[in-house]
Each structure stands twice: as structure tokens, then as C-alpha cells.
N, C-alpha and C positions, 0 to 999 in steps of 0.2 A: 622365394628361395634365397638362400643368404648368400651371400661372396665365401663363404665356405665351405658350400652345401656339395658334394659330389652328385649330377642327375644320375647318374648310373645307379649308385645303392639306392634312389632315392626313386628308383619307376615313374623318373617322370615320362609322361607321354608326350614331350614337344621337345623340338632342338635349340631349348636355351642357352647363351651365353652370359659370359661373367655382365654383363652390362645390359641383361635385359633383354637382347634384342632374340627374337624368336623367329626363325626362321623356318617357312611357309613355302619356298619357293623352290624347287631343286630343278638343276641343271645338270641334264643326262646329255654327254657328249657317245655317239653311239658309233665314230670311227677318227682316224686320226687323221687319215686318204684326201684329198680333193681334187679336184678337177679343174680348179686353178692356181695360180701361182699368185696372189697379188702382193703385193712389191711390200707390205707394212706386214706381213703375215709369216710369209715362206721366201727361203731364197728359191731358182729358180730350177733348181736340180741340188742332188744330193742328200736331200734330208729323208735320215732315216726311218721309216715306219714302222709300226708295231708289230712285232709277230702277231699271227694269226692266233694261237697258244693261249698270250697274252689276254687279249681282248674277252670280254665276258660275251657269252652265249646269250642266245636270245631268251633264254629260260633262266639265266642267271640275273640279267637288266630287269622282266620282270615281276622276279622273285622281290629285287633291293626295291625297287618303284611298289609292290603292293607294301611293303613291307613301312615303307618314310608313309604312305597315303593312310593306311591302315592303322598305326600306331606310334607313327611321329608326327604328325599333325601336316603333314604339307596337303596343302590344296591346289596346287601349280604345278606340270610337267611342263618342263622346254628341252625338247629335241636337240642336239644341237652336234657338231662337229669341229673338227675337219668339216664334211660335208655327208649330213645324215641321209641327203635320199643316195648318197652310194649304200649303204644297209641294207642288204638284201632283202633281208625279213624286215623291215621296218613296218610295211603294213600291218602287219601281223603284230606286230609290239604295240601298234598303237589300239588295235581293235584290244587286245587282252588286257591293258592298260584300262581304256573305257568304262571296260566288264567290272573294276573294281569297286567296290562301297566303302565309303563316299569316293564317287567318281571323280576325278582328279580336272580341273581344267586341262587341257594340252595344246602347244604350240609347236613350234617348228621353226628353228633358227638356220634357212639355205643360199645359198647364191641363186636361188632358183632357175637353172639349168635343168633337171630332168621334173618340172610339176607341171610341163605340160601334158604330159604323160598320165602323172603318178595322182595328179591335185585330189580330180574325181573320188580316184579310191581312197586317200586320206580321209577324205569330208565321211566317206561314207562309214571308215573304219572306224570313227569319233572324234577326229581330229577338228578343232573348232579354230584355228587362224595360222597364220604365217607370218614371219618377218622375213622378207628378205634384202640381201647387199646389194646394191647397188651405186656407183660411184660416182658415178656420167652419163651423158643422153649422148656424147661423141663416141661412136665405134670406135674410131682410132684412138682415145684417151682410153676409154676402156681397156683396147689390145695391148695399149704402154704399162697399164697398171694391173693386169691382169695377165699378161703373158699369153693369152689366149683370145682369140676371133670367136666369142659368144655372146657379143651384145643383144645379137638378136633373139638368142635361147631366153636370154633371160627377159627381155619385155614379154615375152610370150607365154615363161610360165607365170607372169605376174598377171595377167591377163586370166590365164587359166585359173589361177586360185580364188581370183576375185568371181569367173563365172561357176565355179564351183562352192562359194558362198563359205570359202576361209577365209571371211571378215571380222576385224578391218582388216586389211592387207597394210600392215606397215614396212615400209622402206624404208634401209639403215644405210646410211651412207657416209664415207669418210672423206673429207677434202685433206688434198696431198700437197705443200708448197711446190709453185712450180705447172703443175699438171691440172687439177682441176678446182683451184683454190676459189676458180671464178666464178663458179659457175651454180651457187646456193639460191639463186634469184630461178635461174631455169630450173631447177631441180623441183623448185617447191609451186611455182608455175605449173610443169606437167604432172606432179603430186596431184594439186587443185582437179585439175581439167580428168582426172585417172578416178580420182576420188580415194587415193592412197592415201597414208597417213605418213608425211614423211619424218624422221630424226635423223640428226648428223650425230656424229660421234666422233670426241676429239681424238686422235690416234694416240692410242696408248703402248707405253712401253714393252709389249706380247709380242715383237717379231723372232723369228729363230736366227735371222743374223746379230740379233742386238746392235742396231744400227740407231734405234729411236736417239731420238735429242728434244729435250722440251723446246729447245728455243728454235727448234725448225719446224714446232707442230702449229696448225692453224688451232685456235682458240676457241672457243663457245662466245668469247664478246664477239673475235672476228667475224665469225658465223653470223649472229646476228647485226651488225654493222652493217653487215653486205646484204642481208636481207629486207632492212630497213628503207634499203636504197629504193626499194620498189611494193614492200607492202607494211601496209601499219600490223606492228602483232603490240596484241594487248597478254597480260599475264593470264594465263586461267587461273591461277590462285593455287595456295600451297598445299590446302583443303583437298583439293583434288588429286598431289602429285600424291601422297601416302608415302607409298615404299617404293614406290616406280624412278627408277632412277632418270627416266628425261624429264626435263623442265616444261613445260609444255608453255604454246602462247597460239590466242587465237589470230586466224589468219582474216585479216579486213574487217573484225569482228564474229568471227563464224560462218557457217559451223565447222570449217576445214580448221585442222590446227597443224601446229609446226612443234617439232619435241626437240629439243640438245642434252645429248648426254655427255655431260661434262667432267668427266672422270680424273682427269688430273687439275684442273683448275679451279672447279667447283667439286668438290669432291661431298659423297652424299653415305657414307661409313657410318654414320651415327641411326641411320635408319635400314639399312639393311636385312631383307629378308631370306637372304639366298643358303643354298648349301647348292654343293657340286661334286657330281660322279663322274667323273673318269672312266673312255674308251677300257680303259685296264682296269677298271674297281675301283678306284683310290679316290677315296673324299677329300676336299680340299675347301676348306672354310670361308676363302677368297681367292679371288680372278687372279688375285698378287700372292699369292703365299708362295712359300719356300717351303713347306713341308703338309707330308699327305698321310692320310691315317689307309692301309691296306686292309679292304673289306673281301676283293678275288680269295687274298690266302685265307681267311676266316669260311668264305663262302665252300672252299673247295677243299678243307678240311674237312670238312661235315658240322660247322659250327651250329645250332639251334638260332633258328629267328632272334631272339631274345640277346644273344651272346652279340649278335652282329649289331642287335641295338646299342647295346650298350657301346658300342666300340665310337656306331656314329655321333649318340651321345656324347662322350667324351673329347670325341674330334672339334665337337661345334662350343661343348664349354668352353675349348681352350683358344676359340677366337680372339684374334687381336683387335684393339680398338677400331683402325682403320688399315687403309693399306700403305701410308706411310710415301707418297707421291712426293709431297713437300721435304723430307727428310734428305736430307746432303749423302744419308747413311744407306738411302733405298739399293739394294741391289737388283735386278732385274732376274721374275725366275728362270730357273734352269729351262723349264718347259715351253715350246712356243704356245701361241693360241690357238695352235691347230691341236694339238694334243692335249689342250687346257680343256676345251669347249667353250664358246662364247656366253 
């Protein structure tokens, strides 16, 4: 397809951009709600949430989802929120999801607070793994950075999803200067001993106070610096990362490994597979963008499948290179990560 080429008049069937890159992977944020507060995310009160109106119905998510699986070429669902097991229907979404040809992989992006619960019925709905955050193995660091007394919900539903066989169970974890910058050695320690699969992730510019500062964020070298202190990681090779944005490196030589996803310091835009739906409809080409193409008013006009393609189509040509981290010019979007989706 040429750098001139519209995919819209042109039926294609995948979400090409001006530069090649095809995107395979969509990120369905299914509420904007959570259940906690943590401190790089949300302030601590006040922030507004979505009307009810707003949000697409459970028949609406997926209608879009057969829709990218069936005739945009994506092979990957990730769940994600705010916090997706608040979704009342989620089970439901994910079992109908399943039922799709070709059947879509699915994941699940939670704090996992309610999968002690829910894991079971996920696994069984077709749901095939989970990420969840986790930041600290100290309760009290937890309560400081989370605003809330759930450290223990969350070992438990991490637990639950591992015995309910949403493997691997990987755990995302963000070190905060100050609070638990220290603690990357224990982290990847009871990973090991868990059999989790752990990644840090560097704290990216997505809070709703816009407080972020690169020169107060811990690093991907820091990360590993402090890892080093206590285990050898070797690379697993670049062969293996594809389109996955952690770095990976094996842990004492294998087979545990350790991931960093290093989004502003390493930044990995050149390979890119992702598109992204929105709590409210609205596609969004990147985790960083400033502007969103509206699929709800398409969907709820009575548009035909076809018409909403072409719309996502257009949305994903008009990606930009990268997200523009390094640029003095970056502004920070309007939307937090809560209402982005991770």
C-alpha cells in the first residue's frame, strides 16, 4: 500500500498505518471506575466519571470486538480499565467474545482485588491469562500508594488465577521514588518462588493530576541496576520480544524471566501493534495521543459494520510515528489512564 493509498476506498482488511505498522492487538477499556486510588493514576477524590449513557453497552463492546476480530485482522483482546472486573457483564463479554471465528486470544488488565471471586468463571468463560498491578509486598507501602488497605485481596486473587490456570499470571509493577524504589530484588524474588512472571514499568506521563516529571521517574537502567545487585539476567534476545513491549531477560539463566517496559526511556513505537477502544467508544491510535476518532456516535446512529470500519481504518492510517516522549513539545493527554485503558 502506497503512502498515498486511502485503506478505506481501498477494503483493506487490516489496521494499517502510514509506516507499515499493522496493528493486531486492541485494547478494550470496559469502565473508567476503580477501586483504588494509586497515587501515579488518580488523585484521591474528585475525579470525574463517565455517565452511565456514555459508556457502550455490553452488546455494543461486542458488536466493535467481533467486528476488529472478524474483519480487521486483530488476534488479541486485553480487557482493561479503570478496573474491568467492576463490569458487571464482563463475564458475559468475555464468554461471547470466545464464541467468535477466528477466536480472538484474551487477557485481562486488574489490580486484581475481586479474581478471587471471579478467576474461576473467567477461565471457564474463555478467558486465557491475566496481568495484574502490583507494586509492593509491604501492606503499609501498598496503603501509601494505593490509598486503600487491599494488599491482601490482591495476593489472593493472584493466587486464585494462577489455581484457576490464567497462565502465566504476570505482574506489573511500578516503582515510585521515595516509596518502593527499593524493593525490585524482593519483588522479582517472590515472582520466582510464585512462579509469576514479573515486568516493571517505567511511570509514564497518564496521571489525572499531571504531576508526572521524567526526572523524578525510576528508570528501566535503575530497575535493572538494582536487580543486578542480587541476580544475573541474561537477554532473551530481540527474536523473541516481536511486538511485545517488555524487554525481557532470563532470571539466573531460566526459565523464570523478568520483563521492563520502558516506555519513556526506551521507547519501542517503531514496532507497535496496538489499537485502542475506549470505556465511551472512541478509538485512540496511542496510549499518548491527543485526539480520538468516535465509533458510540457511528454505532448508535444505525451505521452498517462496514461504515464503522472504515471510520477505525482511518483512525489507525493516521497514526503518528511514535508518541513523542523525548520531544520538549510533548503535551500530556487531556485523559488519565483510567479513562485511557492500560
Amino acid at each position: 500500500m502506497s503512502g498515498n493509498s486511502d485503506p478505506a476506498r481501498e477494503g483493506a482488511h487490516v489496521l494499517i498505518d502510514t509506516y507499515g505498522r499493522v496493528a493486531t492487538d486492541l485494547r478494550v477499556s470496559l469502565t473508567d471506575r476503580c477501586n483504588l486510588r494509586c497515587t501515579y493514576c488518580m488523585p484521591e477524590e474528585g475525579l470525574q466519571w463517565l455517565a452511565k449513557p456514555d459508556l457502550l453497552t455490553d452488546d455494543e463492546i461486542v458488536r466493535l470486538i467481533g467486528m476488529a476480530v472478524t474483519t480487521l485482522g486483530i488476534t488479541e483482546v486485553r480487557f482493561t480499565g479503570g478496573e474491568p472486573l467492576l463490569r458487571p457483564g464482563l463475564v458475559g463479554i468475555v464468554e461471547r467474545v470466545a464464541a467468535l471465528e477466528p477466536r480472538p486470544q484474551m487477557s485481562l488488565t486488574t489490580n486484581g482485588i475481586g479474581l478471587k471471586r471471579t478467576a474461576t468463571a473467567l477461565k471457564a468463560a474463555g478467558l486465557n491469562r491475566v496481568n495484574v498491578s502490583l507494586d509492593t509486598l509491604r501492606p503499609d507501602v501498598f496503603k501509601t500508594l494505593t490509598r486503600r488497605d487491599r494488599h491482601h485481596d490482591v495476593l489472593e486473587g493472584l493466587e486464585a488465577a494462577r489455581e484457576a490456570g490464567l497462565t502465566p499470571v504476570k505482574v506489573n509493577s511500578v516503582l515510585m521514588p521515595g516509596l518502593n524504589d527499593d524493593e525490585a530484588p524482593d519483588l522479582l524474588a517472590w515472582a520466582v518462588e510464585h512462579d509469576y512472571e514479573l515486568r516493571f514499568i517505567e511511570q509514564m506521563p497518564l496521571d489525572a493530576q499531571h504531576g508526572w516529571k521524567r526526572d523524578g521517574m525510576v528508570t528501566a537502567g535503575d530497575i535493572l541496576t538494582s536487580l543486578r545487585t542480587r541476580f544475573d539476567l541474561s537477554p532473551e534476545g530481540q527474536d523473541e520480544r516481536g511486538s511485545a513491549p517488555a524487554e525481557r531477560w532470563l532470571v539466573d539463566g531460566g526459565p523464570h524471566r523478568v520483563g521492563v517496559i520502558a516506555s519513556v526511556t526506551r521507547p519501542f513505537c517503531s514496532a507497535c501493534d496496538r489499537t485502542r477502544l475506549t470505556a465511551d467508544g472512541q478509538v485512540r491510535t496511542c496510549l499518548f495521543a491527543r485526539e480520538e476518532t468516535d465509533l458510540r456516535a457511528a454505532l448508535r446512529s444505525g451505521a452498517p459494520d462496514e461504515e464503522i470500519a472504515r471510520l477505525w481504518r482511518l483512525a489507525m492510517w493516521g497514526k503518528k510515528a511514535g508518541a513523542g516522549l523525548d520531544d520538549p513539545s510533548f503535551v500530556q493527554p487531556d485523559r488519565p489512564m483510567s479513562a485511557i485503558g492500560g
